[in-house]
GUTIRO-726022 format. One record per residue (C-alpha): x, y, z. Coordinates in Angstrom, 1 decimal, decimal comma, padded with zeros to 4 digits. Layout:
N
<node><px>X</px><py>Y</py><pz>Z</pz></node>
...
***
This chain:
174
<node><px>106,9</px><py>064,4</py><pz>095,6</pz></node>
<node><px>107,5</px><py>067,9</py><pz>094,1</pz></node>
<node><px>110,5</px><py>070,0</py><pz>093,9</pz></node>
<node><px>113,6</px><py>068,4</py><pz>092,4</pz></node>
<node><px>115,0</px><py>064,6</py><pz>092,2</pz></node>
<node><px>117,0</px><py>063,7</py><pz>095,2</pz></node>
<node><px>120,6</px><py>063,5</py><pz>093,5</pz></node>
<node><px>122,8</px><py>061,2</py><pz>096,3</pz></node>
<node><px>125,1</px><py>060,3</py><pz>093,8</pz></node>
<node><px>126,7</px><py>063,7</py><pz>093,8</pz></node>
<node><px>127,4</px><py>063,4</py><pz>097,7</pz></node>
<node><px>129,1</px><py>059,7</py><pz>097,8</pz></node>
<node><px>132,9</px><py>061,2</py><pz>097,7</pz></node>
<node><px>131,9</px><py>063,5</py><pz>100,8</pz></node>
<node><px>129,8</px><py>060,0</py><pz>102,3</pz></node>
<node><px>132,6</px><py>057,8</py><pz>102,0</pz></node>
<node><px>134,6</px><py>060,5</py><pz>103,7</pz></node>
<node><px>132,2</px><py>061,3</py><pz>106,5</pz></node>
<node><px>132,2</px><py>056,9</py><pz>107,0</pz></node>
<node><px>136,1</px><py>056,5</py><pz>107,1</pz></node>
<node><px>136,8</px><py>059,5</py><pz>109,2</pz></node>
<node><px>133,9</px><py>058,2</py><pz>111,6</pz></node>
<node><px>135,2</px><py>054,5</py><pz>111,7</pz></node>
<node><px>138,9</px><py>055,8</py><pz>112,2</pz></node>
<node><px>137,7</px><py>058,1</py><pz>115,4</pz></node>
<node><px>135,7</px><py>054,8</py><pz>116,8</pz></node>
<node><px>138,8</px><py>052,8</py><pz>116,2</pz></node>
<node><px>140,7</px><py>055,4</py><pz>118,4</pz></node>
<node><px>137,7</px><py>055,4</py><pz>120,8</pz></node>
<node><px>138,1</px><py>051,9</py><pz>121,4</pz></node>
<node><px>142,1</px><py>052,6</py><pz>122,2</pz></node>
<node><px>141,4</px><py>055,5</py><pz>124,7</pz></node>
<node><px>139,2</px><py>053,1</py><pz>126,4</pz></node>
<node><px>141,9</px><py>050,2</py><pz>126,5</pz></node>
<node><px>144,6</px><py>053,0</py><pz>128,0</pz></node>
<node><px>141,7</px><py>054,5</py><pz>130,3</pz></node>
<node><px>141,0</px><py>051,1</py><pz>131,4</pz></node>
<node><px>144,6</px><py>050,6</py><pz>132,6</pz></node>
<node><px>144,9</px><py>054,0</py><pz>134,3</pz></node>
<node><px>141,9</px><py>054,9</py><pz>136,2</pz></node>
<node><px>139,9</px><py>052,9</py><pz>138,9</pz></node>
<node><px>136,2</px><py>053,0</py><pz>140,6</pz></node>
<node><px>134,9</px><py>056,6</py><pz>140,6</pz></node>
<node><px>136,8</px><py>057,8</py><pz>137,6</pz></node>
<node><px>136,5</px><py>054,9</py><pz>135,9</pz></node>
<node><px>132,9</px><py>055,2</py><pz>136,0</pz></node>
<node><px>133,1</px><py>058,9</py><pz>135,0</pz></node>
<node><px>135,2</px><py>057,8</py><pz>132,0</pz></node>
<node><px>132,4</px><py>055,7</py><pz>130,6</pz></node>
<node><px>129,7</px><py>058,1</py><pz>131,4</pz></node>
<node><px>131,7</px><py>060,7</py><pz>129,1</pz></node>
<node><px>132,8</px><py>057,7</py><pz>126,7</pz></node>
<node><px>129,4</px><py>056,4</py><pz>125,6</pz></node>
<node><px>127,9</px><py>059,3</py><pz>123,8</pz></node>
<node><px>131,2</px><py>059,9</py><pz>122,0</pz></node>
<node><px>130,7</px><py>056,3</py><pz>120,3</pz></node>
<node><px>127,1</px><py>056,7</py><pz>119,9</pz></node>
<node><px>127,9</px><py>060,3</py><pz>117,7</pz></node>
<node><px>130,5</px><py>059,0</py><pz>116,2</pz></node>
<node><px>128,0</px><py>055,8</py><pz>115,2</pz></node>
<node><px>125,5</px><py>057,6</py><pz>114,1</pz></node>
<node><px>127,9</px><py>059,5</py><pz>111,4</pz></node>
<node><px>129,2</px><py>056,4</py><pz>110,0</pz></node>
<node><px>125,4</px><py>054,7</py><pz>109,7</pz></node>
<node><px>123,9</px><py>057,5</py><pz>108,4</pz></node>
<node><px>126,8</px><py>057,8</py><pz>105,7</pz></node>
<node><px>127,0</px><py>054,6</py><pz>105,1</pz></node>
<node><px>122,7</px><py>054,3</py><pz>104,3</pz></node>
<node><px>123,4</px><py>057,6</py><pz>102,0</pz></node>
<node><px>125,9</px><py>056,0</py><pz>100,1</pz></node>
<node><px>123,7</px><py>052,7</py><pz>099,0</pz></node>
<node><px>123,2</px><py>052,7</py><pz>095,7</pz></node>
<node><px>119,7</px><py>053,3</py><pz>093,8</pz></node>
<node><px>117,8</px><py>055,0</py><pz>097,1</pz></node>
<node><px>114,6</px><py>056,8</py><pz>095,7</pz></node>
<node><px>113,8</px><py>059,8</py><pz>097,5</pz></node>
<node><px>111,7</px><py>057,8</py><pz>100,0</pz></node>
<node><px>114,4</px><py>055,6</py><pz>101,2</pz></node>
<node><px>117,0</px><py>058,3</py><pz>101,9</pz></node>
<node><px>114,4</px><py>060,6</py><pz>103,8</pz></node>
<node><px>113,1</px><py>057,5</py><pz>105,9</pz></node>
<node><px>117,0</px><py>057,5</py><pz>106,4</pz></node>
<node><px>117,9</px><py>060,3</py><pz>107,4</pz></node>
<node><px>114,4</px><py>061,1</py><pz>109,6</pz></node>
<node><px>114,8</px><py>057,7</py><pz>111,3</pz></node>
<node><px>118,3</px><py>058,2</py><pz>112,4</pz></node>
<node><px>117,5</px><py>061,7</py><pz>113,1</pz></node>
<node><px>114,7</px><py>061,0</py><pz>115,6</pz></node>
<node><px>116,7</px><py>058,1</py><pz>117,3</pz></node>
<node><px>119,5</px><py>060,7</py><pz>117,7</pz></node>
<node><px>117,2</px><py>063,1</py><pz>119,2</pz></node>
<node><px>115,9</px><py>061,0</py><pz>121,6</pz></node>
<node><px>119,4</px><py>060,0</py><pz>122,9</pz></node>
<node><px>119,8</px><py>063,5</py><pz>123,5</pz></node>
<node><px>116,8</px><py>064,0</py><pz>125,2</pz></node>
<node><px>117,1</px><py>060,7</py><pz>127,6</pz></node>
<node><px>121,0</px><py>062,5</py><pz>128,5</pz></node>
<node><px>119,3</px><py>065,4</py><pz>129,5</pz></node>
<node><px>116,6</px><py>063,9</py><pz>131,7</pz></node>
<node><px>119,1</px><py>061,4</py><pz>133,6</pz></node>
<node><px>121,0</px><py>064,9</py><pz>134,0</pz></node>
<node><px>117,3</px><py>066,6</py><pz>135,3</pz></node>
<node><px>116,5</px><py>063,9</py><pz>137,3</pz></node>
<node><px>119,1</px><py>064,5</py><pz>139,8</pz></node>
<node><px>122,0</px><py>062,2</py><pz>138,9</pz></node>
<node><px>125,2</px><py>063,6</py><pz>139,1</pz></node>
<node><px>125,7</px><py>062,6</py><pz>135,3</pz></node>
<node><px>128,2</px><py>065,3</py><pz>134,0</pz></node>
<node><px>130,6</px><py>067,3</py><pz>136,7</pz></node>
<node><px>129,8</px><py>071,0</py><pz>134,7</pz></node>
<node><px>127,4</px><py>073,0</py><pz>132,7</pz></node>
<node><px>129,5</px><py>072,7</py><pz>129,9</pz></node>
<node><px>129,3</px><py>069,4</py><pz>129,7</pz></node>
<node><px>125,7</px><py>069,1</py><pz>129,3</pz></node>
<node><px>126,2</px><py>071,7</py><pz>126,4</pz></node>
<node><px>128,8</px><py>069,8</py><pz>125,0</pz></node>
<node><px>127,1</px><py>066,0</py><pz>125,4</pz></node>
<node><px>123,4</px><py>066,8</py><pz>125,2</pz></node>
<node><px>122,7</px><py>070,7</py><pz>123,7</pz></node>
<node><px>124,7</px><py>070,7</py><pz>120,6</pz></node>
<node><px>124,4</px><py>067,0</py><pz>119,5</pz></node>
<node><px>120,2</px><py>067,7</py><pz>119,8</pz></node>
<node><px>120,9</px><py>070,7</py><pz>117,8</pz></node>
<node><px>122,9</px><py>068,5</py><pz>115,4</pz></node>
<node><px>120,3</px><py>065,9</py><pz>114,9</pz></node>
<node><px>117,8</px><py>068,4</py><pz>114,8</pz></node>
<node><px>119,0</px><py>070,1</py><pz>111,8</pz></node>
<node><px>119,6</px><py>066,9</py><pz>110,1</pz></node>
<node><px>116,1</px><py>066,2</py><pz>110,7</pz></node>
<node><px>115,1</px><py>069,3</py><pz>109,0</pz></node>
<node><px>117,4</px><py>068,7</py><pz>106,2</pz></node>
<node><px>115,5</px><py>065,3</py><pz>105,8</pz></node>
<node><px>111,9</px><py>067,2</py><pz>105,9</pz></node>
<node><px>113,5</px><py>069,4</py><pz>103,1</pz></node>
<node><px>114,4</px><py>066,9</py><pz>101,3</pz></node>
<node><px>111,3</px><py>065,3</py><pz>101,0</pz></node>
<node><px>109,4</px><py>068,3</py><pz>100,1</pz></node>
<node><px>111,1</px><py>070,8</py><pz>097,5</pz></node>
<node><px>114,0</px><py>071,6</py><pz>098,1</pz></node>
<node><px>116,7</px><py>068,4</py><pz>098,2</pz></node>
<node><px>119,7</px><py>070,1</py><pz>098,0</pz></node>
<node><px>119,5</px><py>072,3</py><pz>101,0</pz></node>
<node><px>118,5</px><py>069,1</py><pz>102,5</pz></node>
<node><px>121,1</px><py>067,5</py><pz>102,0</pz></node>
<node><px>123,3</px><py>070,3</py><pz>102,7</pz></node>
<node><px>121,5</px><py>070,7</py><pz>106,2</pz></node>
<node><px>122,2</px><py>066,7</py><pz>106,6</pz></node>
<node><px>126,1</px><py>067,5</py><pz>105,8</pz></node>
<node><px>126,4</px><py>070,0</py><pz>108,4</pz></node>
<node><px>124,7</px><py>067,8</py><pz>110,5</pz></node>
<node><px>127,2</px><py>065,3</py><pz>110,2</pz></node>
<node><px>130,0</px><py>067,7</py><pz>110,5</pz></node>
<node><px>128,9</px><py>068,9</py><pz>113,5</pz></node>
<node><px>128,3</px><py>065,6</py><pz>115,5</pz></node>
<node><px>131,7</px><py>064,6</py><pz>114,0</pz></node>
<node><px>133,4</px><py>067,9</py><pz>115,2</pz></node>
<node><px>131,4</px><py>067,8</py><pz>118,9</pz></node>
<node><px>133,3</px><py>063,5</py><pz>119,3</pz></node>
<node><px>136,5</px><py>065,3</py><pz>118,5</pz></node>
<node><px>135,9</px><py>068,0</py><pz>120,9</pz></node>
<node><px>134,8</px><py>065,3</py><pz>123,9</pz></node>
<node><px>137,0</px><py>062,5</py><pz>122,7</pz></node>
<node><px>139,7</px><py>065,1</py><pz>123,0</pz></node>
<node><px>138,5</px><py>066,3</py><pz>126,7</pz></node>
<node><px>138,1</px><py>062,3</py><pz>127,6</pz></node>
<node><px>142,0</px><py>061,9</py><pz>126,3</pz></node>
<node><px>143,0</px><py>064,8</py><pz>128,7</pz></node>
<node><px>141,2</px><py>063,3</py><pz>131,4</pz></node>
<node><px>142,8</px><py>059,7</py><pz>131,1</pz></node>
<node><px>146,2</px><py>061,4</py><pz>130,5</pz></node>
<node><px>146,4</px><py>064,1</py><pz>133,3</pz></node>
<node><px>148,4</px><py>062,6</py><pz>136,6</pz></node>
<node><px>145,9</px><py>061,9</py><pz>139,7</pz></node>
<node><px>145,5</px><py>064,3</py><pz>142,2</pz></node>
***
């Protein structure tokens, strides 16, 4: 393992962040669902938990992969089996998004929302995948950096579609 020792104590304030802001968005997940559930019926009812179920998933994965960072004692091993595992499972979600969308379902109403829901959270797992390779082989703090931004950005992309899912469920019916 060459390069310098993986130093995961010096991220635990921004873990423990990264978990609590995650759990708190789930939380208000779970009451958009309860009002959504109340106000719309068959079709967009349906639509709401197409849209609804990657949001918990990204929001998921940030609070699991900050709450494995923030065990205490991980060697360098453990954190990158971490962060690569969670990493590829993320990808993969991504991927299987984009091939119900390919395969002709009428999964997302626009372009944008296949940008929003499958593009940018691959492109989020992806670099924290990298960030995990680095880690492993010389350079751990870029890693880890890369792994932080990776987290940002899934948590910023939830609030972005939690946001468009709250619009949805509060907009009147046509």
């Amino acid at each position: 393992m060459p390069g310098q020792p993986l130093r995961l104590d010096q991220w635990t304030n921004f873990y423990m962040i990264t978990s609590a802001a995650a759990a708190s968005l789930l939380g208000l997940m779970f009451v958009v669902i309860s009002l959504g559930a109340e106000r719309r019926h068959g079709e967009d009812a349906l639509k709401i938990r197409i849209y609804l179920t990657p949001v918990i998933i990204y929001f998921s994965s940030v609070l699991v992969m900050s709450l494995l960072l923030a065990i205490p004692n991980h060697t360098r091993p453990t954190a990158v089996s971490c962060i690569c595992l969670e990493s590829i499972v993320g990808l993969a979600y991504a991927v299987s998004l984009a091939i119900k969308r390919g395969a002709g379902n009428a999964f997302y109403d626009a372009r944008s929302d296949l940008f929003s829901y499958v593009i940018c959270p691959f492109a989020a797992h992806a670099v924290m995948l990298a960030g995990g390779l680095l880690s492993w082989l010389q350079m751990p703090q870029i890693g880890l950096d890369l792994v932080a931004a990776g987290l940002i950005a899934l948590l910023g992309i939830g609030i972005r579609n939690s946001w468009a899912i709250a619009i949805t469920i509060a907009s009147p019916r046509d």
